[in-house]
N, C-alpha and C positions, 0 to 999 in steps of 0.2 A: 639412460633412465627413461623410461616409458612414462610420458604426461598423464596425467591425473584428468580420467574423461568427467566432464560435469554434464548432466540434464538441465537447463534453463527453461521452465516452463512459465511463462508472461511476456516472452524475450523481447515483443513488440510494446509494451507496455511501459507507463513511468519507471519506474525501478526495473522491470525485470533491464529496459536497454542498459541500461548503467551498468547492472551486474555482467552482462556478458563483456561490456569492454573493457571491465575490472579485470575479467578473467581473463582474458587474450592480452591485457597489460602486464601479466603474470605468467603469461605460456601455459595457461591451462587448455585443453583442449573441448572444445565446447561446442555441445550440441546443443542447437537452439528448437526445439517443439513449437510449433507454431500454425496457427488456423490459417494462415497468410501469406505462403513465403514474400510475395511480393512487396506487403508493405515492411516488412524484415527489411527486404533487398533499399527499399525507396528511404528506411530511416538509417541508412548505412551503420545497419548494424552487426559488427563481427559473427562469423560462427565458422567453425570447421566442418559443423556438417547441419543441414537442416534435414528435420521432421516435421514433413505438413498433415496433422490430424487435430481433431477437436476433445479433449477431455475429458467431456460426456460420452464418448462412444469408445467404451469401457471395452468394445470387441479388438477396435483399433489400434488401443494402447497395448498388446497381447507381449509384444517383442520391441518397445521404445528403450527399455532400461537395460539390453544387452550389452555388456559391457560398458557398462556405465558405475563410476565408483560414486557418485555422488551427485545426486537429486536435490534441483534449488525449486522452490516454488514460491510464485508471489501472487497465483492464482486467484481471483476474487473478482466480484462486482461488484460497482457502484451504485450503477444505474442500472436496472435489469432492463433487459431486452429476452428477443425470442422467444419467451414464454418461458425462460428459465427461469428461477427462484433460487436465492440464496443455500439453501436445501443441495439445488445443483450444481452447483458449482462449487461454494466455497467449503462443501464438505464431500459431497460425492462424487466430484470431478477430480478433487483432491485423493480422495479414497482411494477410486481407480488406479490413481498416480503412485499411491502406494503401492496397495495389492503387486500390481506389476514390478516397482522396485524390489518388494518380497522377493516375488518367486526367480527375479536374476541377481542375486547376491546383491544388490547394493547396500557398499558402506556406511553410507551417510544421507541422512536426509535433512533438507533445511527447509525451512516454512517460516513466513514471515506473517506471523498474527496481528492483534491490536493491543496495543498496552492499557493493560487492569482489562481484558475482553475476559478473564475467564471471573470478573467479578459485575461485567455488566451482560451476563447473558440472558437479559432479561429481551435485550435488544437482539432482532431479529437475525442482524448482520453476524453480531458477536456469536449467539446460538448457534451456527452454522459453522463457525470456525471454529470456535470451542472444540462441538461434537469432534473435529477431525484434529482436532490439537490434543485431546483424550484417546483418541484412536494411533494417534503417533506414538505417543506415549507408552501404548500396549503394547508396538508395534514388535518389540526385539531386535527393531534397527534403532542405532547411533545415529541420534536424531537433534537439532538446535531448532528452537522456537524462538526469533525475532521478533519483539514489540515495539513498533517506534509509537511513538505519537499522532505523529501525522506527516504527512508529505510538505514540502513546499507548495507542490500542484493544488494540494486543496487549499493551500491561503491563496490561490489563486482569485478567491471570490473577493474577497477584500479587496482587492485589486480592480474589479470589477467593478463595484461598487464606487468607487471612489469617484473610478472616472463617469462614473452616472452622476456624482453629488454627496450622494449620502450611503454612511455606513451606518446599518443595525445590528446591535447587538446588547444582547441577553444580560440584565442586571446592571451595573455600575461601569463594567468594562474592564474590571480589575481581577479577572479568573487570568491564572497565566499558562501558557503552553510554550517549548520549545521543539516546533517542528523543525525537520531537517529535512535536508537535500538527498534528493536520489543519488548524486553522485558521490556522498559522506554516508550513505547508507549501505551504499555498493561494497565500500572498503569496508565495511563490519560483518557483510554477509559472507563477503569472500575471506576475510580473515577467519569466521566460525567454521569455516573448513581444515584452518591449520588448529583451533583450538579444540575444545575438551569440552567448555561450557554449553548447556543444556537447554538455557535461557537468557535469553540478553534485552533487558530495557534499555531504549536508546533514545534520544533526543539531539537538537542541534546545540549548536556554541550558545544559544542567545535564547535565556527564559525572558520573555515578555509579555504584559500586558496586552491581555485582547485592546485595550485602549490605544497603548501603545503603536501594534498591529494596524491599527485605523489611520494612525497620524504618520506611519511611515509610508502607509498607501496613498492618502493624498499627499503628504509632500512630495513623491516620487509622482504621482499624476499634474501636478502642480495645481492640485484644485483648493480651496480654504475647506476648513476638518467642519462641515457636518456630520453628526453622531445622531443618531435618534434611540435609547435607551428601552429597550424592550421589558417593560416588569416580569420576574418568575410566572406570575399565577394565569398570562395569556397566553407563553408559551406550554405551562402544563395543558391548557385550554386548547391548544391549537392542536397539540398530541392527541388528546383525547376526543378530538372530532376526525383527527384522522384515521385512529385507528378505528375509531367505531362506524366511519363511513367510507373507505376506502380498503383496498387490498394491500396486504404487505408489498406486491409489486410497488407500490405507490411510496407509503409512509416508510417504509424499509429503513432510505437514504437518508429520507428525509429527518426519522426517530434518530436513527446515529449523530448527524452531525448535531440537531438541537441539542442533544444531553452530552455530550464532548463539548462543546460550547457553551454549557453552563455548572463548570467543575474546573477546576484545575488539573491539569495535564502534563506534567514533568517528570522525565526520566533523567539518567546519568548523560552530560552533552558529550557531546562528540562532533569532531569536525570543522570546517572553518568556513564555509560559504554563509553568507548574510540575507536576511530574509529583503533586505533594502535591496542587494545587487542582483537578489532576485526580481523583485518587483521592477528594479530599473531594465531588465532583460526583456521585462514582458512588454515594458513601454517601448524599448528600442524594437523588438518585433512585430509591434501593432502599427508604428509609422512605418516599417519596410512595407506591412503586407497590402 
């Protein structure tokens, strides 16, 4: 029986690496798309076959999805760079990626959005994904939409933080989120390939308080819990000077994470990694580096 070929476009990236060595933990056969072969090669990351182009360069992509049954993308930006804009990438880089899965038969296409984004797309990031989660949608291809919450990597800040002294955060500390692990998110992306479902919200093992989140950061930094409690009405304040004096380049990341961080954020959990053995990974790599 002839392996099930997958496109892995991020393959370099938090989640997209996980997913590629989900796939290869399964024998699927997997092609990794990538700006970079070499930093692929430097984070030993599986692939059967690489493809070095860029996502934007809609000419390039013409013959990527040839014999390809199934299109994974976790494509997006955080921090914009190069003069791209959310615009480019997390919809028309995405777009591309379609169009071209179009015209060579591919089965399936998988995209990993933001959970409740098609009800904050007020925000710039979400706007952007949306648009191409509504284009998927039209698309006539057998399509799954992924929503987690968040990554482990972005609680990475709290982490940061800690080991500064002090964590800030938005109201009382008592908004709760269960982010999850790329490596718990991998096994659901690659399982939407053996499933049927259209959309899947997902979260980790462990809903906890943003306060919570604080006190597992310093006790893993081993520093005492300063909290400094940020009131609503100077984070709306902070938004509203950003956006009226700065560029989306700018406020973009920064609109997203403030309003995810002042709401409750919890999907269906899944998975078994701890946000603690997290935070303890990042402390054993900061004394190696």
């Amino acid at each position: 029986m002839q392996a099930i070929k997958v496109l892995v476009t991020g393959a370099t990236g938090y989640l997209g690496g996980y997913v590629a060595r989900e796939l290869k933990k399964r024998d699927y056969y997997t092609v990794a798309l990538v700006r970079n072969a070499q930093k692929l090669a430097a984070k030993s990351i599986p692939a059967d076959q690489v493809i070095t182009t860029a996502l934007t360069d809609k000419n390039a992509l013409a013959d990527c999805c040839k014999g390809i049954d199934v299109v994974f993308s976790a494509v997006g930006i955080t921090n914009q760079k190069d003069g791209l804009t959310y615009m480019d990438v997390d919809y028309q880089a995405n777009l591309n990626l379609l169009e071209a899965a179009k015209r060579s038969g591919v089965k399936q296409f998988i995209y990993v959005a933001v959970l409740h984004g098609d009800q904050l797309r007020r925000l710039k990031i979400c706007a952007a994904k949306e648009k191409f989660v509504d284009a998927l949608k039209s698309s006539g291809l057998h399509y799954c939409v992924i929503r987690p919450t968040g990554y482990f990597s972005d609680m990475e800040e709290f982490y940061k933080m800690a080991e500064k002294g002090r964590i800030f955060l938005f109201g009382n500390g008592q908004y709760k989120t269960n982010p999850i692990h790329g490596e718990d998110l991998a096994t659901v992306c690659v399982n939407a390939i053996e499933g049927r479902e259209q959309e899947i919200n997902v979260g980790g093992p462990e809903i906890l308080t943003h306060g919570q989140i604080a006190r597992t950061a310093f006790s893993v930094a081993g520093r005492p819990v300063k909290i400094t409690h940020i009131p609503h009405w100077i984070r709306k304040g902070l938004l509203f000077l950003l956006r009226t004096f700065t560029s989306s380049k700018t406020y973009g990341p920064i609109e997203f994470f403030m309003t995810v961080l002042s709401m409750d954020f919890i999907a269906p959990a899944f998975g078994t990694h701890t946000l603690q053995r997290y935070f303890e990974t990042l402390k054993a790599a900061r004394k190696g580096s």
